[in-house]
BAKOL-853952 format. One record per residue: residue number from 1; residue in three letters; z, y, x of N, C-alpha, C in turn. Coordinates in pm, whole numbers, plus 50000, padded with zeros to 5 digits. Layout:
REM residues N
- NUM_ALA_Z_Y_X_Z_Y_X_Z_Y_X $
...
//
This chain:
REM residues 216
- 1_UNK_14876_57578_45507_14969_57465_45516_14945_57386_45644 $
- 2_UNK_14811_57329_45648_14825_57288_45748_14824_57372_45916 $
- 3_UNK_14828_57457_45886_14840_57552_46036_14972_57551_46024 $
- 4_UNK_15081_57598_45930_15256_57564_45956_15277_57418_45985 $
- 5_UNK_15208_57317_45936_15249_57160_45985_15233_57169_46170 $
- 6_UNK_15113_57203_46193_15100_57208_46362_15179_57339_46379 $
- 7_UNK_15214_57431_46357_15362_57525_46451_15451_57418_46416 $
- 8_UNK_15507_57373_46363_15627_57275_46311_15593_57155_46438 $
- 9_UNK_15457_57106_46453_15478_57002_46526_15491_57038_46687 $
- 10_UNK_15454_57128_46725_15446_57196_46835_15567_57277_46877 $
- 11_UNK_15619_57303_46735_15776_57336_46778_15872_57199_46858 $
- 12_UNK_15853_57103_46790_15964_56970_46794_15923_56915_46972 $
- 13_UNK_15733_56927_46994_15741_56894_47052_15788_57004_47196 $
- 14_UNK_15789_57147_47158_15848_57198_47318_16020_57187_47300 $
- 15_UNK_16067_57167_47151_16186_57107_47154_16263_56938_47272 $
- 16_UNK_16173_56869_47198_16152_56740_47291_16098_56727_47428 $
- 17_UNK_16045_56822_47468_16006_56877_47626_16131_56912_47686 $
- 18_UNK_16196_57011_47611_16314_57138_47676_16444_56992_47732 $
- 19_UNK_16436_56913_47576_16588_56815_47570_16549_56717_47722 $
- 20_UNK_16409_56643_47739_16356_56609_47832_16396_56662_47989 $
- 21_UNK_16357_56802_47992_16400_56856_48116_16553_56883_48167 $
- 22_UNK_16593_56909_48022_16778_56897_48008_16824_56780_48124 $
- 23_UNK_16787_56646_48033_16849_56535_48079_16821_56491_48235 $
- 24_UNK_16671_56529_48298_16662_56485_48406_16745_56612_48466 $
- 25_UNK_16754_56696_48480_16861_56745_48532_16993_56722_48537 $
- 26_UNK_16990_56748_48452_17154_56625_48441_17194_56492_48484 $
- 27_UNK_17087_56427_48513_17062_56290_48582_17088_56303_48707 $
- 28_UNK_17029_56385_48773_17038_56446_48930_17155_56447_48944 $
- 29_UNK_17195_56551_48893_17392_56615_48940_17471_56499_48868 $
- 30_UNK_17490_56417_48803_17577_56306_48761_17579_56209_48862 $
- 31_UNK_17434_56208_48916_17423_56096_49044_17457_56120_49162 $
- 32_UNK_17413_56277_49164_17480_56282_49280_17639_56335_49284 $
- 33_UNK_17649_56359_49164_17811_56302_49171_17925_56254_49196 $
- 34_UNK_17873_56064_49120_17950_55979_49092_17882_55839_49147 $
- 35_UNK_17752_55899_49210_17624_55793_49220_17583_55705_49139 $
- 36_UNK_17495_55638_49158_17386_55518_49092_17531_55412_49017 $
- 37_UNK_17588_55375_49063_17693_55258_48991_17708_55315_48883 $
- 38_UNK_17818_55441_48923_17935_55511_48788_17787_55565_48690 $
- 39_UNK_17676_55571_48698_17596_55675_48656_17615_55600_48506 $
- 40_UNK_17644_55664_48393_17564_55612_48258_17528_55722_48133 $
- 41_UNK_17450_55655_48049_17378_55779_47995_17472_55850_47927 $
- 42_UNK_17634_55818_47894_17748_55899_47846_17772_56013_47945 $
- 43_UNK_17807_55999_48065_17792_56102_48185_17715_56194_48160 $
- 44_UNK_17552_56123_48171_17422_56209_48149_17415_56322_48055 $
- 45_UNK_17452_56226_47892_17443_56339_47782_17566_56448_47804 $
- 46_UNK_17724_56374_47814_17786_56503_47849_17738_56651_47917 $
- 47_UNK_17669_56601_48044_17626_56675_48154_17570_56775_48093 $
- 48_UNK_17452_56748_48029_17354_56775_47959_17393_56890_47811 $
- 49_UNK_17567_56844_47764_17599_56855_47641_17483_56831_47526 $
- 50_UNK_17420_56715_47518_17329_56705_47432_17424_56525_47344 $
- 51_UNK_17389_56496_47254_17426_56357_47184_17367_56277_47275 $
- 52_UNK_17400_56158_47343_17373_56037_47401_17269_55992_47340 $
- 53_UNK_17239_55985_47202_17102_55917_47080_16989_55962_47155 $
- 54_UNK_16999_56113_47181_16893_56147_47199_16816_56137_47324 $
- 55_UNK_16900_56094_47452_16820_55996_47567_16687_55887_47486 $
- 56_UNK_16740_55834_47407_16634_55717_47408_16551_55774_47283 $
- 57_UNK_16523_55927_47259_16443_55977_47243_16309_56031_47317 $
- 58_UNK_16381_56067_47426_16313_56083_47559_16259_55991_47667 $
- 59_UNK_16327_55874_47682_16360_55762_47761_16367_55655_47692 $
- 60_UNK_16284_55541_47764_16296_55405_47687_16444_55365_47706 $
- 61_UNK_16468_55383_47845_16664_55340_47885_16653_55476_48020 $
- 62_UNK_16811_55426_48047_16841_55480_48154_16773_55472_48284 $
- 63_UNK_16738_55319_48273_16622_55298_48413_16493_55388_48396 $
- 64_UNK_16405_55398_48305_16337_55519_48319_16396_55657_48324 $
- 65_UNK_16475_55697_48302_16518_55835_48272_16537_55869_48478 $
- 66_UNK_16631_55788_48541_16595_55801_48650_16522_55792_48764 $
- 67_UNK_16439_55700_48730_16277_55705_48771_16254_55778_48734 $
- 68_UNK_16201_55863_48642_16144_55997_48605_16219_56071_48683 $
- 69_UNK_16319_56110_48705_16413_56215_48760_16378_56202_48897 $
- 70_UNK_16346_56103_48959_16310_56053_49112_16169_56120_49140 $
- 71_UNK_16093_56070_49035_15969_56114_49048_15870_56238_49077 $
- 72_UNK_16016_56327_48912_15979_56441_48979_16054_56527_49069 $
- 73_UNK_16103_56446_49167_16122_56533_49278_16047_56494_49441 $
- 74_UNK_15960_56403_49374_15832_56339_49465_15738_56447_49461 $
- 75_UNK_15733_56495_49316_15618_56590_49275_15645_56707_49342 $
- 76_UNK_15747_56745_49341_15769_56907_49375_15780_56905_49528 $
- 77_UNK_15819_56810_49559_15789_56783_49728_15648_56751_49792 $
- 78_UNK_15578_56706_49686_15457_56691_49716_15350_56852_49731 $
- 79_UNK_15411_56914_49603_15350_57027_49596_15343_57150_49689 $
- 80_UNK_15537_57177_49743_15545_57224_49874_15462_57186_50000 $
- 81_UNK_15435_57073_50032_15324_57014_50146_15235_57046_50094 $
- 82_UNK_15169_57038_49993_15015_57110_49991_15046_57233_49968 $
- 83_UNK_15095_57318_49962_15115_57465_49944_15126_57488_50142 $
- 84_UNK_15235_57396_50211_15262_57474_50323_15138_57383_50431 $
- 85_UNK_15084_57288_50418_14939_57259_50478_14882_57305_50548 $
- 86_UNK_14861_57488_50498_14717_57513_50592_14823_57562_50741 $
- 87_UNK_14950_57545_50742_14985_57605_50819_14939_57514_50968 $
- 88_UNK_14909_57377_50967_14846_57286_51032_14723_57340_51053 $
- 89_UNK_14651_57445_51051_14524_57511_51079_14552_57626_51177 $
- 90_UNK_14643_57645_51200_14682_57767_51258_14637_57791_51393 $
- 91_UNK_14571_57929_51434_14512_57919_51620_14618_57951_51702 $
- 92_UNK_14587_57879_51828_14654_57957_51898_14793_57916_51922 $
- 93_UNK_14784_57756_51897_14914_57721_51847_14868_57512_51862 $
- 94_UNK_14981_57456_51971_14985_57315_51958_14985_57233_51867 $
- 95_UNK_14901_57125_51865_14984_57058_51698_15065_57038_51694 $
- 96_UNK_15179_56992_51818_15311_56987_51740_15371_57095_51737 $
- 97_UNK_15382_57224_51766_15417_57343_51721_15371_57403_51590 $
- 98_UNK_15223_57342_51566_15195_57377_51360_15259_57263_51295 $
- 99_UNK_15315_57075_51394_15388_57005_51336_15505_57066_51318 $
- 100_UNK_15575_57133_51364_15716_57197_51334_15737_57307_51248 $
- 101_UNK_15620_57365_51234_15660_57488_51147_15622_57418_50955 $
- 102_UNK_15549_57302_50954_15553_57201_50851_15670_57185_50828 $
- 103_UNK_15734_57125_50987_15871_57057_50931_15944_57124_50882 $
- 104_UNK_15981_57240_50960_16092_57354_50965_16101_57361_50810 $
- 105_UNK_15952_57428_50727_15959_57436_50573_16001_57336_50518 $
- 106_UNK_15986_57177_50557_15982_57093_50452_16179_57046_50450 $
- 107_UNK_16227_57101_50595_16356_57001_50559_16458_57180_50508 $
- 108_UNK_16420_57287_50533_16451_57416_50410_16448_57352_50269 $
- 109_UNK_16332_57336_50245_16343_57258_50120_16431_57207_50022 $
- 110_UNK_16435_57027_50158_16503_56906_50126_16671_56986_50074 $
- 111_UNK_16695_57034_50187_16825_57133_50158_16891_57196_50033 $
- 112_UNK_16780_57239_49986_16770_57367_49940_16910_57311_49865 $
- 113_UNK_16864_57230_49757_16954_57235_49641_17014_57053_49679 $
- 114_UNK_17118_57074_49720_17235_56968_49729_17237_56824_49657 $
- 115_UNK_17286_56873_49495_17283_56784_49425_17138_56659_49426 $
- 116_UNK_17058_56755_49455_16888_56724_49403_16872_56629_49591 $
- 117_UNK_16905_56667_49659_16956_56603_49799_16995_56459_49799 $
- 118_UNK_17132_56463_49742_17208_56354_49694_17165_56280_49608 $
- 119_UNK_17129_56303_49564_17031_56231_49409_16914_56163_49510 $
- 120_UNK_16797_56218_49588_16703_56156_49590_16802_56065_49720 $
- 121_UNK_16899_56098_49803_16896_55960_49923_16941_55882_49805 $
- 122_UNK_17040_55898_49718_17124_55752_49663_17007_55701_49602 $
- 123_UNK_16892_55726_49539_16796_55630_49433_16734_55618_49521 $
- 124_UNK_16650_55659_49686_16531_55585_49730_16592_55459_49810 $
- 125_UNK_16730_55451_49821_16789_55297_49889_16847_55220_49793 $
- 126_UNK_16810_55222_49709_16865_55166_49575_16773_55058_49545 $
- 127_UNK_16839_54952_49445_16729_54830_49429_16639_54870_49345 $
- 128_UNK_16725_54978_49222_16633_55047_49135_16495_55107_49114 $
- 129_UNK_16500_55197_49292_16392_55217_49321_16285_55152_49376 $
- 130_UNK_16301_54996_49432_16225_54890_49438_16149_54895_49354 $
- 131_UNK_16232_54870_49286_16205_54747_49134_16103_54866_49005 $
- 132_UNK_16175_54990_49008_16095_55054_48886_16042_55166_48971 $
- 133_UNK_16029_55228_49080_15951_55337_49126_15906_55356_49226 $
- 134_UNK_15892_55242_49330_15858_55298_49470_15693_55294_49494 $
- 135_UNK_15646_55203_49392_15511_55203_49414_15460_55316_49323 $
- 136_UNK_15468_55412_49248_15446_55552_49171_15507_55627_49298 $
- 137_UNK_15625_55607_49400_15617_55704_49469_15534_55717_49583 $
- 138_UNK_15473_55573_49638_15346_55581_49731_15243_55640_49661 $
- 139_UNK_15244_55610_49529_15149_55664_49475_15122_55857_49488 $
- 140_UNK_15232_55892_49449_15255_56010_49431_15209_56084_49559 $
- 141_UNK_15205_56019_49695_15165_56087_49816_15055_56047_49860 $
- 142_UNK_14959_55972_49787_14869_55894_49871_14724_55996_49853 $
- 143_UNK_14734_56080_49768_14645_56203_49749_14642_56315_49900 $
- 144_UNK_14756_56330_49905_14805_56397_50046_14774_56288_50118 $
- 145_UNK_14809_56228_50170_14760_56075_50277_14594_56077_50292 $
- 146_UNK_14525_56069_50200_14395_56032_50203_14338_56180_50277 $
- 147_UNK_14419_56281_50250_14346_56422_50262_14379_56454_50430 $
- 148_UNK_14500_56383_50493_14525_56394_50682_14510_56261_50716 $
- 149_UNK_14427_56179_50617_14382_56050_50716_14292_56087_50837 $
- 150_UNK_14205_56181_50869_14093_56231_50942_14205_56248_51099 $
- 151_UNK_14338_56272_51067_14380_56288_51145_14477_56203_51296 $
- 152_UNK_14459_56096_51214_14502_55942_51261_14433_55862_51303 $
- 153_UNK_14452_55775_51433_14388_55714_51497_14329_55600_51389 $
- 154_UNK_14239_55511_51386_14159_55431_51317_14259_55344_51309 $
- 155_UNK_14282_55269_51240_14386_55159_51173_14565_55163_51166 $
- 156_UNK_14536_55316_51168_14696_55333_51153_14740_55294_51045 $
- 157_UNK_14858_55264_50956_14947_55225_50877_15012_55322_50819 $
- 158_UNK_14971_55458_50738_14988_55574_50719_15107_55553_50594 $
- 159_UNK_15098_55447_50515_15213_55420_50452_15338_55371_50562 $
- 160_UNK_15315_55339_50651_15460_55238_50702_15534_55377_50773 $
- 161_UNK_15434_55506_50836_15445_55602_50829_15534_55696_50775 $
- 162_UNK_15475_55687_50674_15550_55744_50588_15711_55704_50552 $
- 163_UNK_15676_55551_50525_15830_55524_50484_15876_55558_50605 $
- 164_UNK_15835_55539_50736_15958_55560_50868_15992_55717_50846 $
- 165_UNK_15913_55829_50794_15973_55931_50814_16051_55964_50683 $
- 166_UNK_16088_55916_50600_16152_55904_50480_16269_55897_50528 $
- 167_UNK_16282_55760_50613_16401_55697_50627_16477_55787_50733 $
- 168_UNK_16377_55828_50800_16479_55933_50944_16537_56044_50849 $
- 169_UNK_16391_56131_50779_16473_56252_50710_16545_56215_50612 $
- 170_UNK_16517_56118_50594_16710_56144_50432_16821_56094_50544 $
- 171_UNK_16836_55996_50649_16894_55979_50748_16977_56095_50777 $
- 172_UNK_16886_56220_50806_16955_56334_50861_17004_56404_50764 $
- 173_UNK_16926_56445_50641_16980_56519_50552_17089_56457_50449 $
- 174_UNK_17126_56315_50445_17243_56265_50384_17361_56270_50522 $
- 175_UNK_17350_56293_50634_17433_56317_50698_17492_56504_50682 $
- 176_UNK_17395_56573_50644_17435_56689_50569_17534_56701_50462 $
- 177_UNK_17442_56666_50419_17523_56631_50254_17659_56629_50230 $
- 178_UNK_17676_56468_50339_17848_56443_50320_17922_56494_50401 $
- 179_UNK_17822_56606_50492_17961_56691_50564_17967_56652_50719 $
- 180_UNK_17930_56522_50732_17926_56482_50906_17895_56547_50980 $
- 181_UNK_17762_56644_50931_17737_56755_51048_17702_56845_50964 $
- 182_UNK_17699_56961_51054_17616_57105_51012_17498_57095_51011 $
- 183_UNK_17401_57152_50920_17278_57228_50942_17248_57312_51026 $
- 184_UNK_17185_57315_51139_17178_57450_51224_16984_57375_51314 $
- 185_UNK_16950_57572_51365_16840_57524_51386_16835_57415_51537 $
- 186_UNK_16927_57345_51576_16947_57278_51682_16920_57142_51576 $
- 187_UNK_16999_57107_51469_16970_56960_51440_16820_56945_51388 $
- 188_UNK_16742_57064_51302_16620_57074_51268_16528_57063_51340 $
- 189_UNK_16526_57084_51533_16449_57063_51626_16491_56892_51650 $
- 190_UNK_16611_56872_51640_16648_56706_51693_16590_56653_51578 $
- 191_UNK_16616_56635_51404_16531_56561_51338_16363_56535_51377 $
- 192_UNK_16259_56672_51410_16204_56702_51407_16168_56584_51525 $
- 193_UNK_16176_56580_51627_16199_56514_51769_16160_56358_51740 $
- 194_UNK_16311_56335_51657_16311_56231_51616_16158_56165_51541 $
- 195_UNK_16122_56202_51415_15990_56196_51390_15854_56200_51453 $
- 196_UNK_15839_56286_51545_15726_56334_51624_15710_56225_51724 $
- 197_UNK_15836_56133_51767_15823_56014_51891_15730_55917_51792 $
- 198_UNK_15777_55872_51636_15682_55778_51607_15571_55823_51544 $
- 199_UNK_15545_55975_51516_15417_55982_51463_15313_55987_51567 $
- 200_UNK_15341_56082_51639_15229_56143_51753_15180_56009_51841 $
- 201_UNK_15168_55879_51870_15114_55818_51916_14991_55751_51855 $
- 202_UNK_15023_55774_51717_14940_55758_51616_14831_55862_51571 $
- 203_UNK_14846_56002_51624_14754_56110_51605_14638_56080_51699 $
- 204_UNK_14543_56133_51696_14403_56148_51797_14438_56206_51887 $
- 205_UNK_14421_56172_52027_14462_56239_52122_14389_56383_52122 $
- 206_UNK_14277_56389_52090_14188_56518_52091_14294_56617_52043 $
- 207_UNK_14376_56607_51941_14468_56716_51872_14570_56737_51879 $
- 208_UNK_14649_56606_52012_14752_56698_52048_14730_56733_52192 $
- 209_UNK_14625_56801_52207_14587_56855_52331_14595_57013_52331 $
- 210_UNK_14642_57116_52409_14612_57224_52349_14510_57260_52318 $
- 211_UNK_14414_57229_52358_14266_57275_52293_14209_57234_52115 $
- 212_UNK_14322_57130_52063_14277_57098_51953_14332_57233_51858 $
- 213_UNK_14269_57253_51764_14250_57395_51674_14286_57362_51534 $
- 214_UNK_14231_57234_51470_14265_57195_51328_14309_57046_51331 $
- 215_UNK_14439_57037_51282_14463_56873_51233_14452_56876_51124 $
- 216_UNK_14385_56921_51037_14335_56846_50868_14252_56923_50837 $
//
């Protein structure tokens, strides 16, 4: 008996996992939709085809449900940079030439999937994301941060950093998005450009010298 009570509970809960992953998906593509205003959890559950009840099974409200949805696409962006990392080790090769082949992967990525595009520019300029997630999303990178601090001049501002390159790349890739320009590997060297003027003054000179071998 009690071994069927735990399959029973372990059922409900990869039930309540699955409905979970449902909805933040569905959160994404509704937003990037109809955006942050029109967004409400009627949209959501449609999206989803699940009952509306069952959001605030998952979710205290809608304001968490998209913080979560924000979040984890902090995570999976986070995870790609530590996966594509060691490429910053590479011989034989400038740092900003192992900086570009970082980039090259990371704005493939950003790309990849549209909706999920649209979704993260409309919530990181949002008041929403002030107010309920931006400090979980410094958070979310500051593991990575602490791990290429070695690589920054002594009192750099590795958060203000960060937000400046936030703001250039969704800059470029919401100009994707809505169509203003093409993707091609000409704007991926100009974003790239763009970034590298305010980071690299901030790197150790030792490493963007050609002789430097490892930036992290």
């Amino acid at each position: 008996m009690k071994q069927s009570e735990q399959a029973v509970r372990s059922t409900r809960q990869e039930r309540m996992e699955t409905m979970r992953r449902t909805f933040l998906e569905s959160a994404v593509r509704v937003v990037a939709q109809y955006g942050l205003e029109r967004t409400t959890t009627k949209l959501i559950s449609n999206e989803a085809n699940l009952n509306e009840a069952y959001i605030y099974r998952c979710f205290e409200n809608k304001e968490m449900l998209l913080r979560e949805a924000f979040l984890e696409e902090d995570k999976r962006f986070v995870q790609l940079l530590q996966k594509t990392l060691p490429v910053m080790r590479m011989e034989n090769c400038t740092w900003k030439e192992r900086a570009f082949l970082l980039w090259q992967t990371s704005w493939a990525f950003i790309l990849e999937k549209e909706a999920d595009c649209s979704f993260y520019y409309r919530y990181y300029y949002s008041a929403s994301c002030q107010k309920y997630a931006y400090e979980d999303h410094l958070n979310c990178y500051r593991p990575l941060l602490e791990k290429i601090r070695g690589t920054f001049l002594p009192g750099t501002n590795i958060s203000l950093l960060l937000h400046q390159l936030f703001a250039t790349m969704l800059t470029f890739a919401g100009r994707v998005v809505c169509g203003a320009v093409a993707n091609s590997p000409e704007l991926t060297r100009w974003a790239f450009e763009q970034i590298y003027c305010f980071i690299a003054p901030n790197i150790r000179p030792e490493l963007l010298s050609e002789e430097g071998k490892a930036a992290v």
